[in-house]
PAZASE-971309 format. One line per field, with one value per residue (C-alpha): x, y, z; residue number from 1. Coordinates in steps of 0.02 Angstrom, whole numbers. Example, Ala and Ser with C-alpha at 12.3 -4.5 7.8 and 13.67 -1.06 7.14 Angstrom:
c1 (615 684)
c2 (-225 -53)
c3 (390 357)
i (1 2)
This chain:
c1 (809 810 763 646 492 331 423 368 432 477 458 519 475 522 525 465 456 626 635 466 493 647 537 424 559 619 447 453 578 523 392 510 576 414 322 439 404 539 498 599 597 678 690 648 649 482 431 509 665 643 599 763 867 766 657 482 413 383 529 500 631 513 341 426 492 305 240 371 294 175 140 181 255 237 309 240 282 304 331 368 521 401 265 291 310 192 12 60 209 158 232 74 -20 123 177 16 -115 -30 1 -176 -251 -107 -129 -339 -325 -493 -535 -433 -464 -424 -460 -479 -447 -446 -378 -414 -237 -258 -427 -367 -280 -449 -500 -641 -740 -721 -896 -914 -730 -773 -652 -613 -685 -650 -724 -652 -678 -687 -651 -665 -514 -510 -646 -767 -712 -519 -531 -663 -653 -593 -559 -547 -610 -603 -732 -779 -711 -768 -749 -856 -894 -960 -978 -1008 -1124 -965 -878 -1009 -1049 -872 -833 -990 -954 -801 -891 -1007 -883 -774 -930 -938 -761 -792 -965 -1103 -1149 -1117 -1141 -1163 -1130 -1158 -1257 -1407 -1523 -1416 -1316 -1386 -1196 -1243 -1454 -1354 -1231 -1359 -1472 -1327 -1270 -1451 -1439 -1270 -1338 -1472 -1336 -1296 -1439 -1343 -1259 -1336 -1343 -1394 -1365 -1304 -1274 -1083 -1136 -1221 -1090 -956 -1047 -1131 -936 -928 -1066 -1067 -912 -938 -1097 -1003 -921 -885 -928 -904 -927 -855 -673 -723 -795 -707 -534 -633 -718 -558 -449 -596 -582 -428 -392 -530 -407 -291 -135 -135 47 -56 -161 -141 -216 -224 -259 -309 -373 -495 -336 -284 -125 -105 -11 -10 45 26 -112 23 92 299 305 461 464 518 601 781 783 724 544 433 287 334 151 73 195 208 20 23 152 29 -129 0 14 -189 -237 -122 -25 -186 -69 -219 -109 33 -60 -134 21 92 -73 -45 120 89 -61 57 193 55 -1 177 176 294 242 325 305 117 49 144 39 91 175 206 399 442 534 602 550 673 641 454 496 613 464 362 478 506 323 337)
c2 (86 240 313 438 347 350 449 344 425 286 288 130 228 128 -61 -206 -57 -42 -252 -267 -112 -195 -340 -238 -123 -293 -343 -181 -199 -364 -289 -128 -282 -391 -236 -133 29 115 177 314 264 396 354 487 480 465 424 416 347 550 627 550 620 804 822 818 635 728 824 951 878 702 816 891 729 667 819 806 604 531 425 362 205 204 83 71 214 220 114 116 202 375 347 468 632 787 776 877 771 602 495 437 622 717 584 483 625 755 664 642 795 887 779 773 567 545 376 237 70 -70 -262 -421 -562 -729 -840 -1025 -1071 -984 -1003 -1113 -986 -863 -869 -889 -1057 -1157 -1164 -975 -970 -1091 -1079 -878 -712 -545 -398 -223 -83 91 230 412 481 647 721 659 639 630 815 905 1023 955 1011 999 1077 1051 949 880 868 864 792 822 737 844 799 899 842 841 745 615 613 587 442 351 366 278 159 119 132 31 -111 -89 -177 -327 -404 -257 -233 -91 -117 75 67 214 230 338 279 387 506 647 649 451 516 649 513 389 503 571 403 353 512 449 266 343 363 181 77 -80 -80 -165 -56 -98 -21 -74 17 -23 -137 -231 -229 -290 -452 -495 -489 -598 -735 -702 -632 -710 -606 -464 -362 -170 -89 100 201 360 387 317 162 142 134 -14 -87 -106 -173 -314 -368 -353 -489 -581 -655 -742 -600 -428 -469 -501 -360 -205 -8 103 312 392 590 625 631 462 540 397 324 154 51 -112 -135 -175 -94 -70 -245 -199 -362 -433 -299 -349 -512 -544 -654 -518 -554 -447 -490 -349 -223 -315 -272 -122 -96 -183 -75 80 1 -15 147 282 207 108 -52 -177 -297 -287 -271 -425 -503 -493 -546 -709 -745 -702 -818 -948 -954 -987 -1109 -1182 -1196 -1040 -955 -836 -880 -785 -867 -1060 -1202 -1387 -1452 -1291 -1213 -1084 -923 -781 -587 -608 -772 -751 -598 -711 -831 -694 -624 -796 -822 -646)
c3 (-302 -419 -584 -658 -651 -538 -367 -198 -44 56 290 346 523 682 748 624 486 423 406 306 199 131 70 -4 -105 -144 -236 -305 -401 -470 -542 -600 -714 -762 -805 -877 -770 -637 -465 -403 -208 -109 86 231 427 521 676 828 755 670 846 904 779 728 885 791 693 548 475 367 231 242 222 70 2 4 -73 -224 -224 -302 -140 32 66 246 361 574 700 882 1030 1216 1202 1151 1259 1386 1256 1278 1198 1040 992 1000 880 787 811 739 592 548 588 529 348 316 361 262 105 130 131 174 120 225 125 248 177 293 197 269 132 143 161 345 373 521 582 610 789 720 718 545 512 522 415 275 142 199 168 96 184 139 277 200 358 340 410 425 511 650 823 813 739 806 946 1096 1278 1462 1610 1793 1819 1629 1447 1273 1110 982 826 694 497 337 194 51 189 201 6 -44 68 14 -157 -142 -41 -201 -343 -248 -214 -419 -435 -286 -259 -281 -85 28 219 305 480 587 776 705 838 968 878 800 673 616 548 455 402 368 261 164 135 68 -44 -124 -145 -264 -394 -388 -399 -452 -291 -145 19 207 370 551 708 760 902 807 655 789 815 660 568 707 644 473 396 241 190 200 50 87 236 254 426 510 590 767 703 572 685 793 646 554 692 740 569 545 689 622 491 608 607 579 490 351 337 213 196 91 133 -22 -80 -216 -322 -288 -192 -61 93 96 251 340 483 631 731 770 864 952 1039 898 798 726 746 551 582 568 450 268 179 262 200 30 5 52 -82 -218 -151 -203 -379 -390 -322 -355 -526 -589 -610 -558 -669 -557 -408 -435 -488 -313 -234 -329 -292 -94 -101 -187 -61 58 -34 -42 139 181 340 474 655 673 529 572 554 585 446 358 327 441 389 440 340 215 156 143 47 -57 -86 -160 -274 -359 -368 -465)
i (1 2 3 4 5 6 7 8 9 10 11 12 13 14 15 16 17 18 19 20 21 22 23 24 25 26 27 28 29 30 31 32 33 34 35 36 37 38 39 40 41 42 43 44 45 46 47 48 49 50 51 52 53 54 55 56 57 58 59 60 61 62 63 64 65 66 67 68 69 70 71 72 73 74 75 76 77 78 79 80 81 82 83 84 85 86 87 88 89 90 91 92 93 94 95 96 97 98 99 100 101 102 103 104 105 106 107 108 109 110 111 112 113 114 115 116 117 118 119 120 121 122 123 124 125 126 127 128 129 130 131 132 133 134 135 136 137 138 139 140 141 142 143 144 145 146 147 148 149 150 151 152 153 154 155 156 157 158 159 160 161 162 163 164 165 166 167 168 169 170 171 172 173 174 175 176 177 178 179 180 181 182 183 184 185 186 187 188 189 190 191 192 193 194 195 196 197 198 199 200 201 202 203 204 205 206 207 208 209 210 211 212 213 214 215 216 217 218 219 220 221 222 223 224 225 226 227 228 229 230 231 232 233 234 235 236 237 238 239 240 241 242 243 244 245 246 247 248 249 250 251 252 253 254 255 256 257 258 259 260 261 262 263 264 265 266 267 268 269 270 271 272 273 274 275 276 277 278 279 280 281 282 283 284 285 286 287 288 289 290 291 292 293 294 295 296 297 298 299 300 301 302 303 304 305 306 307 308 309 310 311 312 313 314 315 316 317 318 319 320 321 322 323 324 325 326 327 328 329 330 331 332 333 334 335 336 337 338 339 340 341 342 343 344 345 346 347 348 349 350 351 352 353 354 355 356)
């Protein structure tokens, strides 16, 4: 795909990635043609697949091709194969970490959505599942824990997780303006009856939530957060926490729906710069032999069109026509149900773009 239109820099990265990207470059340009826009898509190596070829995940040619972009397309990195590398040049520290600190993508938007065509497929009891549920886990990404200062001595080691106020105010206000758009209610989850980081979160967050009185907010502490998505998922509409929480917040949820094949993110900075990539991992159990679930990556792909381009039209355009093929009884082997067609990536991907 190519032209002089909005400039994606596309990392299929390793495993599953390359086989789901081309699904979603194929919805792409669906919507290139329904909505009368062009996509320059330009592809780059990441990953391990890049530490193979260069001898880093992150190539300088592929960091420059996403500066010159208007966003990240990002597919999965990593795998067993890359395990056993040095500290400093692990595949996901030196590709995924490195990307969001150097483009500031603070805000990682990460929806569960447990439509009622799967809501059989939730490990979930039905009675908890109903007819689905739509919870939306916003994660600060670049600070706390996972980038403070950390070390090791000979008899103990440290991490430490330390936040700044404009850290904490400009996560929450995505939080709220975010609630705004969905169902008015903002969940903060932190662990302020321990942690001296969460009271500074928690009262910054309070100070933010001041500015948006038509927004609902509570507060949990994440072990009690973790179960009560458990009980009552439906209650829940936005829920925005730090980076550690966030990361098991997220992933809870995430399974919550009955496959993380299905789940998109988004990454965004304050100037709605983003990278935009499934919830999966690399699945290399299953990589090249064509059944790997597409929908995540699809989404991902129609979360870039909302966020970055401001196409909520065509975003919501490709949520349809995923939610119709579902409806028309197309599923890949996570997702199968009795009774349902089975497919492999490409055909579900095939599915969607005629329901485009």
């Amino acid at each position: 795909m190519s032209g002089t239109g909005k400039k994606i820099a596309v990392l299929p990265g390793d495993g599953i990635g390359p086989e789901v990207m081309a699904e979603a470059l194929k919805v792409l340009k669906a919507v290139e043609t329904k909505h009368k826009v062009t996509f320059q898509c330009t592809t780059a190596d990441v990953g391990g697949m890049a530490h193979d070829k260069h001898g880093t995940a992150l190539p300088p040619k592929t960091l420059e091709l996403c500066e010159k972009s208007d966003a990240i397309l990002f597919g999965s990195v990593g795998g067993p194969k890359w395990d056993n590398l040095p500290s400093d040049q692990k595949v996901e520290r030196a590709a995924l970490l490195r990307l969001r600190k150097h483009f500031n993508l603070f805000a990682n938007l990460r929806p569960a959505i447990c439509y009622s065509e799967l809501a059989s497929a939730s490990p979930l009891r039905a009675d908890i599942v109903g007819n689905g549920f739509d919870i939306l886990v916003i994660r600060e990404l670049t600070s706390g824990i996972y980038f403070g200062r950390k070390g090791e001595e000979k008899d103990h080691a440290f991490d430490e997780m330390l936040y700044r106020r404009d850290e904490v105010e400009r996560i929450a206000k995505v939080a709220f303006e975010t609630a705004r758009q969905r169902k008015g209610h903002v969940t903060c989850v932190d662990k302020s009856n321990v942690l001296q980081s969460s009271m500074f979160w928690r009262r910054i967050v309070n100070e933010v939530h001041r500015g948006y009185n038509d927004v609902a907010l509570d507060h949990l502490y994440i072990d009690n957060a973790t179960m009560q998505i458990l009980r009552r998922p439906r209650d829940f509409d936005v829920m925005v926490t730090t980076n550690l929480f966030g990361d098991i917040l997220s992933d809870e949820a995430a399974m919550m729906t009955g496959s993380i094949g299905m789940l998109a993110s988004a990454s965004i900075n304050e100037k709605k710069f983003g990278m935009y990539e499934p919830a999966g991992g690399t699945a290399p159990d299953i990589a090249g032999k064509g059944i790997a679930n597409p929908i995540a990556q699809i989404l991902s792909a129609a979360m870039m069109l909302k966020h970055t381009f401001g196409m909520t039209a065509a975003h919501d355009d490709i949520a349809m026509a995923v939610r119709q093929a579902l409806k028309d009884g197309y599923r890949t082997g996570d997702i199968m149900q009795q009774g349902k067609k089975q497919v492999g990536t490409k055909q579900m991907g095939d599915a969607i773009v005629a329901r485009l």
